[in-house]
PDB file as gemmi writes it, atoms N, CA and C in Angstrom:
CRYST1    1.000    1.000    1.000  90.00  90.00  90.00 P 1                      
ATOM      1  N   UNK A   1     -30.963  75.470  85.695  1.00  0.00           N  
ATOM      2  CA  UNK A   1     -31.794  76.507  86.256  1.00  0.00           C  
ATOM      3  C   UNK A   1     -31.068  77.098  87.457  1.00  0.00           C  
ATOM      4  N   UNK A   2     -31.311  78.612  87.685  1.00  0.00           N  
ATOM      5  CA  UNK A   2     -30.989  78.980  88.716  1.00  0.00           C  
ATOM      6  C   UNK A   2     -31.919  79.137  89.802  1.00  0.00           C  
ATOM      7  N   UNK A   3     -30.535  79.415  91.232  1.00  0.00           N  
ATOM      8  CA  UNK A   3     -31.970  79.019  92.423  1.00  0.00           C  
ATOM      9  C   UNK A   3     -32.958  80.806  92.121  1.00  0.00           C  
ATOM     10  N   UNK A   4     -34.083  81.236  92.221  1.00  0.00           N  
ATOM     11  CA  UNK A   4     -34.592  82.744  92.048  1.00  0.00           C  
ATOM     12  C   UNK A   4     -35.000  82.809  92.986  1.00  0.00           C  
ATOM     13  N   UNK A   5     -36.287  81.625  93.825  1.00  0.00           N  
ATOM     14  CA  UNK A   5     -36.906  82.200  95.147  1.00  0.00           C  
ATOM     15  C   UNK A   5     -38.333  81.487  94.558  1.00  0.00           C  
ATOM     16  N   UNK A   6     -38.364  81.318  93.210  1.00  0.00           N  
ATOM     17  CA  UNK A   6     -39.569  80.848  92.151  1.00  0.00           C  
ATOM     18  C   UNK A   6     -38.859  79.788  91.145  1.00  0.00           C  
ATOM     19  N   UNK A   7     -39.961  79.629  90.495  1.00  0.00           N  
ATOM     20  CA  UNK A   7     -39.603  78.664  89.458  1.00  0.00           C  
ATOM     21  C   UNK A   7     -39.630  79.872  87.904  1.00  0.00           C  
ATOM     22  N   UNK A   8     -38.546  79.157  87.630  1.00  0.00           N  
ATOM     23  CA  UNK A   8     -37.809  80.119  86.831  1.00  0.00           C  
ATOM     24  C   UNK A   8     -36.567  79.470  86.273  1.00  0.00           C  
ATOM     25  N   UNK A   9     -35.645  80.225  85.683  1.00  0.00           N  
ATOM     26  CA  UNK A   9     -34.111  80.065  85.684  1.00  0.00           C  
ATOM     27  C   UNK A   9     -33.629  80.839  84.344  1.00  0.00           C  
ATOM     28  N   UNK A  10     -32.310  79.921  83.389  1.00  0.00           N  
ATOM     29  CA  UNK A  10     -31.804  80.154  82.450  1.00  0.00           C  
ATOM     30  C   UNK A  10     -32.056  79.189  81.347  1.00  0.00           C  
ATOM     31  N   UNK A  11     -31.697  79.260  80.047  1.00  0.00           N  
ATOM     32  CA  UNK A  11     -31.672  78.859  79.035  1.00  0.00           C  
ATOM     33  C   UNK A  11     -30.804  79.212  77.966  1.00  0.00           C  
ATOM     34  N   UNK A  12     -29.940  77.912  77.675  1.00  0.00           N  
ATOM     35  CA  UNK A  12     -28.854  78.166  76.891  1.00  0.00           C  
ATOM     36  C   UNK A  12     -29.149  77.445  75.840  1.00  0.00           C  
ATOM     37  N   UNK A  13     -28.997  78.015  74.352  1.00  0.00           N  
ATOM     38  CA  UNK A  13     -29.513  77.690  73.094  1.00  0.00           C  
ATOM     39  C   UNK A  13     -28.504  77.621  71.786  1.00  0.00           C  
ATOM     40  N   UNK A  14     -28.378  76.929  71.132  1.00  0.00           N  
ATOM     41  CA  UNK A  14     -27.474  76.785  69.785  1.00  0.00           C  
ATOM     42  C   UNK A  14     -28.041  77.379  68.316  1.00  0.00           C  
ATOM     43  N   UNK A  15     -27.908  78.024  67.776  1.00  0.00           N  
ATOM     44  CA  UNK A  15     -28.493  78.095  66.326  1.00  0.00           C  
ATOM     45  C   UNK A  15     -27.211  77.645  65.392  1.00  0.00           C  
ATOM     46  N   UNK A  16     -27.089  76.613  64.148  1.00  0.00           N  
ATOM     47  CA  UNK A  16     -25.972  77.063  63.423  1.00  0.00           C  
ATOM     48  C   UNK A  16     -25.685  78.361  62.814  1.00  0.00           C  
ATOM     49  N   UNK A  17     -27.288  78.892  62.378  1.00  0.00           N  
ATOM     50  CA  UNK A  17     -26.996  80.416  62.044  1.00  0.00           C  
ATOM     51  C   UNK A  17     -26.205  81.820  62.691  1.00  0.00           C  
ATOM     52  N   UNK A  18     -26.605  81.456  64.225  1.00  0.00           N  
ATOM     53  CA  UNK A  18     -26.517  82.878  65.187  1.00  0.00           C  
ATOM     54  C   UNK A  18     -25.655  82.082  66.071  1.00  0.00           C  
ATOM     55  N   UNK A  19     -25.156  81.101  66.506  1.00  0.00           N  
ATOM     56  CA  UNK A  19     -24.485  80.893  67.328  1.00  0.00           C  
ATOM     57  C   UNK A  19     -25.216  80.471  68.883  1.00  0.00           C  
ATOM     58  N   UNK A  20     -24.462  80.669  69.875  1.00  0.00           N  
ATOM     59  CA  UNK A  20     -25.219  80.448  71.103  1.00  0.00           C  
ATOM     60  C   UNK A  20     -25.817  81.401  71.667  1.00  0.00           C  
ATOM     61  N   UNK A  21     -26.993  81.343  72.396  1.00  0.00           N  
ATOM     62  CA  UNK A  21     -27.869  82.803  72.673  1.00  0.00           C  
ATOM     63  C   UNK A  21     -28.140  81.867  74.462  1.00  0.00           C  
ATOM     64  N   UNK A  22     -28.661  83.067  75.086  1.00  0.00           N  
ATOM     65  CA  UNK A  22     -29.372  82.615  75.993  1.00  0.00           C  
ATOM     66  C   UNK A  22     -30.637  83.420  76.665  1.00  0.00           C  
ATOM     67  N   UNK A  23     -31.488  82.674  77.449  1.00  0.00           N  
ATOM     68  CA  UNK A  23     -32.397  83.562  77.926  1.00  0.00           C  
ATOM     69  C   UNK A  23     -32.910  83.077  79.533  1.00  0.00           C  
ATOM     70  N   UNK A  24     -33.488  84.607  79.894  1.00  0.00           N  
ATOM     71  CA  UNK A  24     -34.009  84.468  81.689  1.00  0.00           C  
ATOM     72  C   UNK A  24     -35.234  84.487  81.322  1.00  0.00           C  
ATOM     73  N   UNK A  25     -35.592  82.890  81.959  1.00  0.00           N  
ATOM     74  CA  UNK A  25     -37.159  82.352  81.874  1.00  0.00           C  
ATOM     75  C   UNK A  25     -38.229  82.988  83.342  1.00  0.00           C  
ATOM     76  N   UNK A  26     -39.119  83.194  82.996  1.00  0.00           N  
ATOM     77  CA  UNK A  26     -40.070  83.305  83.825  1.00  0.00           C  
ATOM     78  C   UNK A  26     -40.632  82.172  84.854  1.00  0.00           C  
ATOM     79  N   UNK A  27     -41.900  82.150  84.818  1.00  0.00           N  
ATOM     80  CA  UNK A  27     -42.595  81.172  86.121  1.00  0.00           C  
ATOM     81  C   UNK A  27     -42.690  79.810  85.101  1.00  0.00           C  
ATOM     82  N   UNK A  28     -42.993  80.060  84.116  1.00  0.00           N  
ATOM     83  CA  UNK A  28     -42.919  79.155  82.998  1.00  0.00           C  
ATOM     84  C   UNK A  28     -42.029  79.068  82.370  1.00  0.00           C  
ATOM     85  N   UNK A  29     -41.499  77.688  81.300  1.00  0.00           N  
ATOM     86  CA  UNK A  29     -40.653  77.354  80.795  1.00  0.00           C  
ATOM     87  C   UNK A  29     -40.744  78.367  79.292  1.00  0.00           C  
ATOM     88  N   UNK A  30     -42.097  78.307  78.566  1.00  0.00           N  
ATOM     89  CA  UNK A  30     -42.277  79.272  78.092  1.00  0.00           C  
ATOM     90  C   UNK A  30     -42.028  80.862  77.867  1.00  0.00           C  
ATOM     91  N   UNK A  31     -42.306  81.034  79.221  1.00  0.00           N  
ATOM     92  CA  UNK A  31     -41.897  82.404  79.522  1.00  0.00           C  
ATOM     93  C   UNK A  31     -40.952  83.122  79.704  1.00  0.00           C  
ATOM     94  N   UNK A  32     -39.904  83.852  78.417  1.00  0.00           N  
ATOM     95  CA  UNK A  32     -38.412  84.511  78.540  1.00  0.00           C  
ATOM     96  C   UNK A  32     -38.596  85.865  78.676  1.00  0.00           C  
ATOM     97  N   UNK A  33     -37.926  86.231  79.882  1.00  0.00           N  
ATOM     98  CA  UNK A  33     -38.160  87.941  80.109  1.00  0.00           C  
ATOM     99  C   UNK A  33     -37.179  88.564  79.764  1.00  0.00           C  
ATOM    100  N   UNK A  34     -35.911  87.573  78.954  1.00  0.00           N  
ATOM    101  CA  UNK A  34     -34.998  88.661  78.200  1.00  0.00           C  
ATOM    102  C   UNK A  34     -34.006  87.197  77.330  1.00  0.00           C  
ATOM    103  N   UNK A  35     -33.900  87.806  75.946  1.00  0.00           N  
ATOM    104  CA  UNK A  35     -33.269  86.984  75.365  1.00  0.00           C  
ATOM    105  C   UNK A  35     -31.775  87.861  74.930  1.00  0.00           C  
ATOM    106  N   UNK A  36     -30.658  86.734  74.545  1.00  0.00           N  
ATOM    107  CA  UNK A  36     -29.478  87.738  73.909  1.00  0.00           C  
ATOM    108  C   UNK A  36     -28.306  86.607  73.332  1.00  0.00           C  
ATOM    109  N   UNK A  37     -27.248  87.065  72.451  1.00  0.00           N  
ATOM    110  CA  UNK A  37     -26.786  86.290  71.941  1.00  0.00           C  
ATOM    111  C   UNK A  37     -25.709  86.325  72.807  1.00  0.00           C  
ATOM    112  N   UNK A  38     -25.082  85.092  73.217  1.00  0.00           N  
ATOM    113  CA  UNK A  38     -23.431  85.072  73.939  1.00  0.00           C  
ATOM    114  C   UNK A  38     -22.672  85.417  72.963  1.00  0.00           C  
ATOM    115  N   UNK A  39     -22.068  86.831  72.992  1.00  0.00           N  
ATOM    116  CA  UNK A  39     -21.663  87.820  72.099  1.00  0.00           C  
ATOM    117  C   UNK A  39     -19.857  86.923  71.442  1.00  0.00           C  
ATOM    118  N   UNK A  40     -19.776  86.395  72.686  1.00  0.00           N  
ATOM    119  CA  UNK A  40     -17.680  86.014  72.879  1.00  0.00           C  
ATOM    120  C   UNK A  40     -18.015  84.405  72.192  1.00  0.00           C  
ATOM    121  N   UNK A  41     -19.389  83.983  71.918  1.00  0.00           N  
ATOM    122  CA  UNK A  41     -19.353  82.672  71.155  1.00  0.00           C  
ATOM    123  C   UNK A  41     -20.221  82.457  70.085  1.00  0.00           C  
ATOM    124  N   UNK A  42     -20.036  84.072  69.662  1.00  0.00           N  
ATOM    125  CA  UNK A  42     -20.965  83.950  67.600  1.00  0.00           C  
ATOM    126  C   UNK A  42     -19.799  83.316  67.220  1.00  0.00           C  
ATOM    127  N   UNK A  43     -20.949  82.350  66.198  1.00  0.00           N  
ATOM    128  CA  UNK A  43     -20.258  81.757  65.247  1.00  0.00           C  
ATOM    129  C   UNK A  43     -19.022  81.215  65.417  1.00  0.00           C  
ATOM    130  N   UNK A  44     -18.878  80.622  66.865  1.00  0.00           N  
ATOM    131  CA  UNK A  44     -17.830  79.610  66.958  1.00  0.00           C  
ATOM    132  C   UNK A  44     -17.830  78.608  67.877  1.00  0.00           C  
ATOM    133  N   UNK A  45     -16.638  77.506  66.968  1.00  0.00           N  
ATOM    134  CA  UNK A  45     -16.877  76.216  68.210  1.00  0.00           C  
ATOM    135  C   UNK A  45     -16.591  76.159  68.500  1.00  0.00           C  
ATOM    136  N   UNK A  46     -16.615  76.421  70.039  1.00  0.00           N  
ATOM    137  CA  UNK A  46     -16.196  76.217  71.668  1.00  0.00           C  
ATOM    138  C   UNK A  46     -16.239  74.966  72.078  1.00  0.00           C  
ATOM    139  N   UNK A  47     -15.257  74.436  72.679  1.00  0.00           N  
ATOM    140  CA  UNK A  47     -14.857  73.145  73.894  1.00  0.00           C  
ATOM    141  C   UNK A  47     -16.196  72.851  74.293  1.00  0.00           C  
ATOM    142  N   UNK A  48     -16.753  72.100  74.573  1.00  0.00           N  
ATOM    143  CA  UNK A  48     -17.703  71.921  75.934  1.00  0.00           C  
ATOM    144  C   UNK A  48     -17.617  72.061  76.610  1.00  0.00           C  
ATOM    145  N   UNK A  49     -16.623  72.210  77.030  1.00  0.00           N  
ATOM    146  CA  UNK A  49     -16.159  71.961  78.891  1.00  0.00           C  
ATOM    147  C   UNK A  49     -16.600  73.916  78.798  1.00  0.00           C  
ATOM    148  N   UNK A  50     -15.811  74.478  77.784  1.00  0.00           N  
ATOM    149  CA  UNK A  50     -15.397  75.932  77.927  1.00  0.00           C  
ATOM    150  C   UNK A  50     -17.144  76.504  77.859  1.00  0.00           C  
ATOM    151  N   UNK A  51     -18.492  75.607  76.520  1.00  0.00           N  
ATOM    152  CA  UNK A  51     -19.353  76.635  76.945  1.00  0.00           C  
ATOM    153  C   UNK A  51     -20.296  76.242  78.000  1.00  0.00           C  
ATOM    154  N   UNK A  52     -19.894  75.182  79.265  1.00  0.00           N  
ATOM    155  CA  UNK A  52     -20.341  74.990  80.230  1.00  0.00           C  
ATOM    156  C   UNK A  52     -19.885  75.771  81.195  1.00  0.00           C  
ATOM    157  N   UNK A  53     -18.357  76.037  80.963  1.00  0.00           N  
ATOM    158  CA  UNK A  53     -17.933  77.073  82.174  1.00  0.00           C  
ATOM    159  C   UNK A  53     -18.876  78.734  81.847  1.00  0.00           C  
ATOM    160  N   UNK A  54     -19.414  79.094  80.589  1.00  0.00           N  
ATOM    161  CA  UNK A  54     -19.924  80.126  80.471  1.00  0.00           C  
ATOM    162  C   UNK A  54     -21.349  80.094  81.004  1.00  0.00           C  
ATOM    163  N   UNK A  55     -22.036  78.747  81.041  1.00  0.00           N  
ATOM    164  CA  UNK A  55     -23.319  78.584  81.557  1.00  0.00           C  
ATOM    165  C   UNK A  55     -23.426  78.645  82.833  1.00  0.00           C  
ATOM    166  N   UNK A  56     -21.918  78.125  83.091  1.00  0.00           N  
ATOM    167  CA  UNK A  56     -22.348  78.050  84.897  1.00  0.00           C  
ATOM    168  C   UNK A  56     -21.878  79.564  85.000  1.00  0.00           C  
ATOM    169  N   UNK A  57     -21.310  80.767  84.690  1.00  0.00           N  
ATOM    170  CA  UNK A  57     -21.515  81.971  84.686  1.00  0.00           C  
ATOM    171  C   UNK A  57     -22.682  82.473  85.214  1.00  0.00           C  
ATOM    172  N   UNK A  58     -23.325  82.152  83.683  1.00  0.00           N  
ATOM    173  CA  UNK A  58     -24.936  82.894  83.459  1.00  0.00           C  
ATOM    174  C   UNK A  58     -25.729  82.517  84.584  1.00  0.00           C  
ATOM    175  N   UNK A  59     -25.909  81.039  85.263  1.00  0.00           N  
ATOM    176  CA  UNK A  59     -26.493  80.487  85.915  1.00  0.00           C  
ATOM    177  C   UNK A  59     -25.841  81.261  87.588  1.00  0.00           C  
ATOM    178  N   UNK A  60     -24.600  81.341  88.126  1.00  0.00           N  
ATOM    179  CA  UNK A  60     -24.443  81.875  88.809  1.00  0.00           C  
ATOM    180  C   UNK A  60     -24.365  83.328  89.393  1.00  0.00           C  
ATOM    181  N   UNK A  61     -23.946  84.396  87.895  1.00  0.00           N  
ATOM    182  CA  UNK A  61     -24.053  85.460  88.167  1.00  0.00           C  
ATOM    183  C   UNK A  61     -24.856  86.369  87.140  1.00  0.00           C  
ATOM    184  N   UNK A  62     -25.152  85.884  86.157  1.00  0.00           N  
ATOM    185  CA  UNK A  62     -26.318  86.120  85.308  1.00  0.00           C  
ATOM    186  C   UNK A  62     -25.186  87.095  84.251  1.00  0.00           C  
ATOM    187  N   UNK A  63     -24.067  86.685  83.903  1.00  0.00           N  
ATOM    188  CA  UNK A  63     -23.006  87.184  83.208  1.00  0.00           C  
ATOM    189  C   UNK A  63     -22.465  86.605  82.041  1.00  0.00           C  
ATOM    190  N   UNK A  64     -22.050  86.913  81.084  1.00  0.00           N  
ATOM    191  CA  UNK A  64     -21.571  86.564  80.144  1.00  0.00           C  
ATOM    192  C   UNK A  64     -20.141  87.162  79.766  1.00  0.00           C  
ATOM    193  N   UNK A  65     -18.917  86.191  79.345  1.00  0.00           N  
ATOM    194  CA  UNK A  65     -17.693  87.051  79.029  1.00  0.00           C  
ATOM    195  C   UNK A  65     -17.592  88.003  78.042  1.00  0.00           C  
ATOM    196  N   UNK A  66     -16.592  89.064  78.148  1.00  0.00           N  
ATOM    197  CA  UNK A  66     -16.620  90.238  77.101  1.00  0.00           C  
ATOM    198  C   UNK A  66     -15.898  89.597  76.434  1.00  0.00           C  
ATOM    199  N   UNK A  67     -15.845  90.525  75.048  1.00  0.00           N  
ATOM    200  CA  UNK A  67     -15.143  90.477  73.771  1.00  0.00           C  
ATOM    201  C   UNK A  67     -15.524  88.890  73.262  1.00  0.00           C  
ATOM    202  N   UNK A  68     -14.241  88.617  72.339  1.00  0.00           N  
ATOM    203  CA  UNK A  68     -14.343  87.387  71.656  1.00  0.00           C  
ATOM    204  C   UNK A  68     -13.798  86.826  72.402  1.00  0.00           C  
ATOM    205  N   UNK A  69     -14.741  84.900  71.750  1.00  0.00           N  
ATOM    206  CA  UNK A  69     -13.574  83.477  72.056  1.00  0.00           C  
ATOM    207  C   UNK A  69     -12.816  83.245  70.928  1.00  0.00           C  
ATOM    208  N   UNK A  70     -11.653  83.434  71.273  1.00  0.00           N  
ATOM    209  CA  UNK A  70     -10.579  82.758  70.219  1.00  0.00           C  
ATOM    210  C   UNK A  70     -10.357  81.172  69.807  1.00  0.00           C  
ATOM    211  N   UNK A  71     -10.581  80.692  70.823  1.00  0.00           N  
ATOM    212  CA  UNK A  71     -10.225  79.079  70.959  1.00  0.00           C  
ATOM    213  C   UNK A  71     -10.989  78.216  70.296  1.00  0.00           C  
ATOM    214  N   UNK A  72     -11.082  77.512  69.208  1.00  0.00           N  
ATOM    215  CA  UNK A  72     -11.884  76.549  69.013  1.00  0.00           C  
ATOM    216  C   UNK A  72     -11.906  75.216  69.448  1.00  0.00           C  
ATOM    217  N   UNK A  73     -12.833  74.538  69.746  1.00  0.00           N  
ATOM    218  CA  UNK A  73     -13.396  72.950  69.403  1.00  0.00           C  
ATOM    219  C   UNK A  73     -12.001  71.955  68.718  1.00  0.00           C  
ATOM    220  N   UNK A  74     -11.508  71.079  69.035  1.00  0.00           N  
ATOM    221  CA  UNK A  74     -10.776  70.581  68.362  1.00  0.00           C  
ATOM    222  C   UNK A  74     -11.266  69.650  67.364  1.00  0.00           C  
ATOM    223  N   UNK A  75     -12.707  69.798  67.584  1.00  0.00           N  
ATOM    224  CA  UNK A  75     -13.736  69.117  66.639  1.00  0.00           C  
ATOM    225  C   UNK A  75     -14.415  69.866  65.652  1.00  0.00           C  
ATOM    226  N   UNK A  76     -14.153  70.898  65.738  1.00  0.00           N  
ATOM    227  CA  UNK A  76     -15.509  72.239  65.020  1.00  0.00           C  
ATOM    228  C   UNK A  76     -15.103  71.618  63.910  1.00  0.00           C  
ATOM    229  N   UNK A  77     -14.035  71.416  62.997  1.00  0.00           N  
ATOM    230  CA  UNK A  77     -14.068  71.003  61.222  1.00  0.00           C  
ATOM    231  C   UNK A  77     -15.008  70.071  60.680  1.00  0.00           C  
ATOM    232  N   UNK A  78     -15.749  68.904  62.127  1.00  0.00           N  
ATOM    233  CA  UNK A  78     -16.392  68.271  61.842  1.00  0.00           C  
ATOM    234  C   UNK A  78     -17.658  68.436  62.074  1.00  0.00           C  
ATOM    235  N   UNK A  79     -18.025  69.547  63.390  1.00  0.00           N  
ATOM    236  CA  UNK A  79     -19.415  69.961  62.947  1.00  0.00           C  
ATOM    237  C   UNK A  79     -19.688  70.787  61.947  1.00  0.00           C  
ATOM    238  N   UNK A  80     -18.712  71.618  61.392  1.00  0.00           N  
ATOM    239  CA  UNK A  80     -19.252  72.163  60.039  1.00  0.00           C  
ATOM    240  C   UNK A  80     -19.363  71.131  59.042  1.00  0.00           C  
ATOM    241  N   UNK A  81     -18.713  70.440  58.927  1.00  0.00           N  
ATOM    242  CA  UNK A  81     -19.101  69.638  57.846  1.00  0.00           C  
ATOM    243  C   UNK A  81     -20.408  68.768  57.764  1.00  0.00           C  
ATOM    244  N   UNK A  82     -20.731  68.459  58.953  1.00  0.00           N  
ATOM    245  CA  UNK A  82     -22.064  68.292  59.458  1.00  0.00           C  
ATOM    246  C   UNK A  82     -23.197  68.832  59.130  1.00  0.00           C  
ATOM    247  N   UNK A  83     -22.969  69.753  59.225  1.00  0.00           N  
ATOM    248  CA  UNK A  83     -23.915  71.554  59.320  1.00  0.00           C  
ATOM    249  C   UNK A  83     -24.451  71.396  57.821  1.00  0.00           C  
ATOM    250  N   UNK A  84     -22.811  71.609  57.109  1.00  0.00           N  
ATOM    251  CA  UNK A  84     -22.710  71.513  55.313  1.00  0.00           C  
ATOM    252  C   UNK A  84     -23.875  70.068  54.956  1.00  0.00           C  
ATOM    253  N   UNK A  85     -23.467  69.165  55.212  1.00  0.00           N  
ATOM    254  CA  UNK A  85     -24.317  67.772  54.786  1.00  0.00           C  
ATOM    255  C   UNK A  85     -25.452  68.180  55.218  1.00  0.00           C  
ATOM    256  N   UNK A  86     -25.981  68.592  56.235  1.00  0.00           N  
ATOM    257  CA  UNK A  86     -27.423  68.846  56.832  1.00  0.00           C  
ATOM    258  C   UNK A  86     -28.658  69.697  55.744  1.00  0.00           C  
ATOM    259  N   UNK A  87     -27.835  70.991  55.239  1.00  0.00           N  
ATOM    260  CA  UNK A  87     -28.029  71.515  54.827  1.00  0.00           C  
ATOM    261  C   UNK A  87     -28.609  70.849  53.597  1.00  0.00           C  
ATOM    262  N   UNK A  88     -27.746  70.408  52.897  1.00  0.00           N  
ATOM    263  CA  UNK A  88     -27.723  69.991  50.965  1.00  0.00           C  
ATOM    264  C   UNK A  88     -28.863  68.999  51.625  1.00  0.00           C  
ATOM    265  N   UNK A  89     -28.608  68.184  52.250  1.00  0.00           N  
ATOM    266  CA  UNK A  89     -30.066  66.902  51.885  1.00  0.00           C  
ATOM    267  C   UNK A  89     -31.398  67.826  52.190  1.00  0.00           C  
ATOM    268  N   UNK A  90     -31.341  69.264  52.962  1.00  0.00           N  
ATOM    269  CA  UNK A  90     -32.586  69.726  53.384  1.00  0.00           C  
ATOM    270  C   UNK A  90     -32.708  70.895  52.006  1.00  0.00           C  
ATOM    271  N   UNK A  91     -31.635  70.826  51.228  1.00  0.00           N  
ATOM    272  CA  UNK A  91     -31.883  71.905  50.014  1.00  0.00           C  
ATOM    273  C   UNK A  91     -31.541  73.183  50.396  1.00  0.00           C  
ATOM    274  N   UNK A  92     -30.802  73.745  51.068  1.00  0.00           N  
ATOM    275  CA  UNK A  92     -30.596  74.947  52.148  1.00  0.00           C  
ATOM    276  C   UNK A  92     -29.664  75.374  51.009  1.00  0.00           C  
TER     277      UNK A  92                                                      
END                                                                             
């Protein structure tokens, strides 16, 4: 969460479909007064370290990087395959 003056902050979210999105919460946790997708990390797997440095972005300047991430996860082969297994036992 960021500091606002209220209770409030950010929210950073995963879909396997859409990728990572985030949103600026209101007084409530419930409450998002703007949602959007982190455009530079559709549909790809990013480091951790790398989509924490983008959170602490959002959280500090309410920004997100332009264009694309090139770099993947040195793990992503194994969350897709993950993703893949998840899928078939749920019939997807």
């Amino acid at each position: 969460m960021r500091p606002t003056g209220a209770w409030g902050g950010a929210r950073l979210s995963w879909d396997d479909e859409t990728g990572w999105s985030y949103a600026q919460l209101g007084t409530g946790t419930h409450e998002v007064l703007f949602e959007a997708t982190v455009v530079s990390l559709r549909r790809v797997f990013a480091a951790p370290d790398d989509v924490a440095g983008i959170a602490e972005g959002l959280v500090r300047h309410w920004r997100t990087p332009a264009g694309g991430y090139g770099v993947e996860w040195e793990r992503a082969s194994e969350v897709r395959k993950s993703i893949e297994a998840f899928h078939q036992l749920r019939g997807m």
